[in-house]
N, C-alpha and C positions, 0 to 999 in steps of 0.2 A: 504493500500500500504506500511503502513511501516513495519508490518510484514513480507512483501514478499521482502523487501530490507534484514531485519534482516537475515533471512532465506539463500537468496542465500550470502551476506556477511558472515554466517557464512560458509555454503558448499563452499565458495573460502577455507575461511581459511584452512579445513578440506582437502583439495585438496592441499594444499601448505606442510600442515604439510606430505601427505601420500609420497609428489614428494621428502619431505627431507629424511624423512626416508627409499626411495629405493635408494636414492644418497649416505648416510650414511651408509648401506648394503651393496652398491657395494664396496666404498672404503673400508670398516674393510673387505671384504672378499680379495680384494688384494690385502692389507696388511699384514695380517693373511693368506693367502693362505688360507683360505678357513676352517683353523683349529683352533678350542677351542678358539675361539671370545669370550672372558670374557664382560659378560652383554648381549650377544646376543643368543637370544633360536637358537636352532638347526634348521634353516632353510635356504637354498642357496638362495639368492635373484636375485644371477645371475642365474643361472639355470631356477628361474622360468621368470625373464625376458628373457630369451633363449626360454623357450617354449612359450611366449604368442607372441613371434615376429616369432616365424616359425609355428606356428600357423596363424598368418596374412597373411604370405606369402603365406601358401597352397594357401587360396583365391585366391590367383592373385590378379587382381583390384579390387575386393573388399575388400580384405584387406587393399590396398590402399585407398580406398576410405574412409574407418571405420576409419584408423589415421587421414588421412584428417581432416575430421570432428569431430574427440576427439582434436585434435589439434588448431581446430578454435575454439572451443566450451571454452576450458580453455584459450586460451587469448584473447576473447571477454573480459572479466572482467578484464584485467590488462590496 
């Protein structure tokens, strides 16, 4: 059992670290508008959170449903 503590404590952290890094993406792109981020590789972070949240949406309720449950699921553990 205490391997299986280790394991999901480590996938929080890993989950904390991935939520800072699209937080830290959004803000240097609206700060930078979106152009020549120094230290940051060529990727939109908002575009692609734009496509994975209209993507949810085609679903309807079920994309509702799916955040729902991403949503309980990462603050079980806090």
């Amino acid at each position: 059992m205490e391997y299986l503590q280790k394991i999901k404590d480590w996938a929080h952290g890993l989950a904390d670290a991935g939520v800072s890094l699209i937080a830290l993406g959004i803000v240097l792109e609206v700060l930078f508008n979106g152009q020549g981020i120094p230290f940051w590789p060529d990727v939109s972070v908002i575009s692609n959170v734009n496509s994975v949240l209209s993507g949810l949406s085609d679903q309807g309720l079920l994309g509702l449903v799916a955040v729902w449950i991403l949503y309980h699921i990462y603050n079980r553990g806090h």
